[in-house]
C-alpha positions as CSV (number, residue, x, y, z in Angstrom):
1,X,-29.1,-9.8,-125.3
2,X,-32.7,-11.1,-124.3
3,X,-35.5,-8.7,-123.9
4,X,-38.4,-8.8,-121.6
5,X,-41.8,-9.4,-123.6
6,X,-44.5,-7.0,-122.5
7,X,-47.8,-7.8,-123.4
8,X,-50.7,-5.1,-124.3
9,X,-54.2,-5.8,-123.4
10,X,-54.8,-5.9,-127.2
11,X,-52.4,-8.6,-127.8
12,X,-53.7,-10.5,-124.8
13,X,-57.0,-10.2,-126.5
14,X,-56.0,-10.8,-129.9
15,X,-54.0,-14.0,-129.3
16,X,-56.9,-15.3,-127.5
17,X,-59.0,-15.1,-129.9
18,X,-57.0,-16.2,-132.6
19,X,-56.0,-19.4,-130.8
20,X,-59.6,-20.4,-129.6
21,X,-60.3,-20.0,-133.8
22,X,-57.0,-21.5,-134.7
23,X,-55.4,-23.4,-131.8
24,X,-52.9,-25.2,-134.6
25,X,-51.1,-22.2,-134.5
26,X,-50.1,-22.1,-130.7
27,X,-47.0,-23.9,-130.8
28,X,-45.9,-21.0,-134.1
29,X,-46.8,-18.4,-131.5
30,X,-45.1,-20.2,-128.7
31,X,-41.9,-19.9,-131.1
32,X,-42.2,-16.7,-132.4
33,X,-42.3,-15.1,-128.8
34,X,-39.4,-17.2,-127.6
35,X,-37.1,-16.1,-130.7
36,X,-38.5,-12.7,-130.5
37,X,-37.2,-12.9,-126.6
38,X,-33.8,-13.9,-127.1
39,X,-33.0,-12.2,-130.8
40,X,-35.1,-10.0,-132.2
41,X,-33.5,-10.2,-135.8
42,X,-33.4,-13.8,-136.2
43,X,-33.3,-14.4,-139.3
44,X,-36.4,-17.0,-139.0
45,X,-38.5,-14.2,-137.5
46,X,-38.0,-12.1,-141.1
47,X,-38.4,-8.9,-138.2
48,X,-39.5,-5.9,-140.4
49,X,-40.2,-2.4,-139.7
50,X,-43.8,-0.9,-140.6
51,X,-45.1,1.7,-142.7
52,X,-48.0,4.1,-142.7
53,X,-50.8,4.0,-140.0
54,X,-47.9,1.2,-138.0
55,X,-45.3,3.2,-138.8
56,X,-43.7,3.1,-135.0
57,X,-43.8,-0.2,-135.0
58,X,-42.4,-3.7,-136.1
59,X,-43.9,-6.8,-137.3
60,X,-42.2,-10.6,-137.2
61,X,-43.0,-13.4,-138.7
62,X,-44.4,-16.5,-136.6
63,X,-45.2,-18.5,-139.8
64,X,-46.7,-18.7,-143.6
65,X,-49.9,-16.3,-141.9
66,X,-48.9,-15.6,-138.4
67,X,-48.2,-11.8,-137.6
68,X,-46.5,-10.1,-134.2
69,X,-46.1,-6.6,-134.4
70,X,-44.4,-4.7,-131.3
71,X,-42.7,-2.2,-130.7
72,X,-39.2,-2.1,-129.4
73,X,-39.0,0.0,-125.6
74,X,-37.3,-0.1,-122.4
75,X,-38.9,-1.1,-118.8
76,X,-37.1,-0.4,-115.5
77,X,-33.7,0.0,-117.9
78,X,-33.5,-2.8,-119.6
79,X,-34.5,-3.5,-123.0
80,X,-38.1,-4.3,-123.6
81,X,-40.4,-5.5,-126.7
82,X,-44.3,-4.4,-126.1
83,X,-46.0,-6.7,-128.2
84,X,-49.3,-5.0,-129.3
85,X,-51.3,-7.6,-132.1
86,X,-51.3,-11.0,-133.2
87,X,-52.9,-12.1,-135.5
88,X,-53.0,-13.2,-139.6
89,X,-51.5,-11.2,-142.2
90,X,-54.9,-9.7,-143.4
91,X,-56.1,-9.4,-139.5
92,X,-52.5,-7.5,-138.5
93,X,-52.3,-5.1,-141.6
């Protein structure tokens, strides 16, 4: 079952700025964010639950040092993924 990407203003803001400092990574992103649409758990995604201060959240691999986290939610019904940063490992956590 797919699920409907929602993007927060911080994510819009975070993938912009790490694109204009690594644009080699925009096709990774691309990726991620289709696999993330149509299968959350692919295995190629390496989708893990967070800890501590991110503790109601996920985080998904887009590469070797590309991050997602998000959060798994509904809108109008149907299931939903708010994606809230992007970014490297060091940047994300």
């Amino acid at each position: 079952m797919s699920h409907l990407l929602l993007r927060s203003s911080a994510f819009v803001r975070d993938s912009r700025r790490l694109l204009r400092k690594r644009p080699d990574l925009a096709g990774q992103l691309l990726h991620a964010l289709q696999l993330l649409e149509a299968a959350p758990y692919a295995p190629q995604l390496k989708t893990h639950k967070l800890k501590g201060k991110h503790k109601d959240s996920w985080a998904c691999s887009g590469g070797y040092d590309l991050r997602v986290v998000f959060s798994f939610t509904k809108y109008q019904g149907k299931p939903a993924v708010l994606l809230e940063t992007v970014g490297t490992h060091d940047e994300v956590y």
